[in-house]
C-alpha positions as a Markdown table, in Angstrom:
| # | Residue | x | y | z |
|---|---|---|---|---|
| 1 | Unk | 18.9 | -9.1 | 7.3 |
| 2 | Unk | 18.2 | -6.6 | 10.1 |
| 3 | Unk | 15.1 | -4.7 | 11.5 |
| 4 | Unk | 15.9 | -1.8 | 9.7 |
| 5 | Unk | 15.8 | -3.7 | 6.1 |
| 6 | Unk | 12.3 | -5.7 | 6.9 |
| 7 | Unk | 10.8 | -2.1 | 7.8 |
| 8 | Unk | 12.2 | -0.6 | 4.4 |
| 9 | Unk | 10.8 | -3.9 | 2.5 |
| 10 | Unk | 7.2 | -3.2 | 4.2 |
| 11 | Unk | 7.5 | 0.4 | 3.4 |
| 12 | Unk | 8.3 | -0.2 | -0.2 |
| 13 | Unk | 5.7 | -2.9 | -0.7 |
| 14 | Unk | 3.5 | -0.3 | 1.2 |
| 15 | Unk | 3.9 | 2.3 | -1.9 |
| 16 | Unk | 3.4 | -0.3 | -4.3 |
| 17 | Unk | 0.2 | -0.9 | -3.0 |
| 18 | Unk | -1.0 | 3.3 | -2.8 |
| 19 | Unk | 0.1 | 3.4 | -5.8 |
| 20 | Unk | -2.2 | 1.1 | -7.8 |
| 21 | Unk | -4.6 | 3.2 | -10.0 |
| 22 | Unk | -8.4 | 1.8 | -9.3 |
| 23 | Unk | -9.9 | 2.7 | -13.2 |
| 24 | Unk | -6.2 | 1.6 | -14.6 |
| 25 | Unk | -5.1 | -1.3 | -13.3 |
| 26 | Unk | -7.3 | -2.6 | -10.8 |
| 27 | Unk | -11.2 | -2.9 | -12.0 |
| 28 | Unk | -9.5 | -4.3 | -15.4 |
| 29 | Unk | -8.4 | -7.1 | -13.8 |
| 30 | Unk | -11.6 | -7.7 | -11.4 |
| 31 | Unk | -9.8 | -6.3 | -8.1 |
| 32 | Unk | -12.4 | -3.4 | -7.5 |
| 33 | Unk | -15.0 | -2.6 | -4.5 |
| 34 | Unk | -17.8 | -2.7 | -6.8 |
| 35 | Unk | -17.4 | -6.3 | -6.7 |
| 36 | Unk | -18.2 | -6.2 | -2.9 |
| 37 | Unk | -21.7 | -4.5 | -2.8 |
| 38 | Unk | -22.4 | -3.8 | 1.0 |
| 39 | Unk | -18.9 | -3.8 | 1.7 |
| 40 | Unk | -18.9 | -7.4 | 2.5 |
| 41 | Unk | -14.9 | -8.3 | 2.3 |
| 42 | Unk | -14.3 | -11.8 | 4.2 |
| 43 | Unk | -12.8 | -13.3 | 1.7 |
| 44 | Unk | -9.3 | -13.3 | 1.3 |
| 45 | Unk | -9.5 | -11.4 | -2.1 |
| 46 | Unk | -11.7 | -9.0 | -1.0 |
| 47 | Unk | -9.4 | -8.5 | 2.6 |
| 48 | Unk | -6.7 | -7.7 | 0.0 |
| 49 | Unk | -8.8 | -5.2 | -1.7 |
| 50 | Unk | -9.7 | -3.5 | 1.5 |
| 51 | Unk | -5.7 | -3.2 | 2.4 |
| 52 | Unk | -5.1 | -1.4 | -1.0 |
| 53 | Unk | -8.0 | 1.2 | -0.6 |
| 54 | Unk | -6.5 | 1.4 | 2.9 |
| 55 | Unk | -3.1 | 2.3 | 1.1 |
| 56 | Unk | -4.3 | 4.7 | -1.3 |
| 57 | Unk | -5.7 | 6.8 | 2.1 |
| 58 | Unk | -2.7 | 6.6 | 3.9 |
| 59 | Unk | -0.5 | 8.6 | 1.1 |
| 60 | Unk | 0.5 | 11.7 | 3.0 |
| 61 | Unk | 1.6 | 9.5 | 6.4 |
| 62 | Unk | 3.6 | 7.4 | 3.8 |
| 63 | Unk | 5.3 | 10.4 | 2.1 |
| 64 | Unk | 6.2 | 12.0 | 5.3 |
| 65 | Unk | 7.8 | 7.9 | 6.1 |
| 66 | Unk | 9.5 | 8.1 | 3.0 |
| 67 | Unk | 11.2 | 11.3 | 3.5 |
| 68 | Unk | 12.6 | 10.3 | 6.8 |
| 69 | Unk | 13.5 | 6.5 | 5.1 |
| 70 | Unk | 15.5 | 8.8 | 2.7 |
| 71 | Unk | 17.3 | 11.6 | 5.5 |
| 72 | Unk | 18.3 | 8.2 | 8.1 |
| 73 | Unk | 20.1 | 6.7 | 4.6 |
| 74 | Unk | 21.5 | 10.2 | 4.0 |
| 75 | Unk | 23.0 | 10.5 | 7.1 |
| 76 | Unk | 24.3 | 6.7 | 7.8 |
| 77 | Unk | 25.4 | 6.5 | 4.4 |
């Protein structure tokens, strides 16, 4: 496993996580900000709920990541 593969792995898991719907998928299962009035995230759970609306902001740096994922594997075969 080389550099290259552990930066495509934290890419993908990286779109997983902008891609999670908040009315969908999230609040159904208890994993929304209205749970942390005041924005008070120190626990762990609410940490990880903070790094998925962090995610969901960062969609146009991670498409632009994507597409150059996709032209280095196009051109190294």
């Amino acid at each position: 496993m080389g550099l290259w593969t552990l930066l495509e792995g934290l890419l993908l898991l990286a779109n997983a996580f902008a891609i999670l719907n908040e009315d969908r998928f999230l609040s159904k299962r208890g994993w929304s900000m209205q749970e942390f009035p005041g924005g008070r995230t120190k626990s762990l759970k609410g940490q990880v709920i903070g790094l998925i609306y962090a995610m969901q902001y960062l969609r146009v740096p991670l498409i632009i990541l994507n597409g150059l994922c996709i032209i280095v594997k196009m051109v190294s075969g």
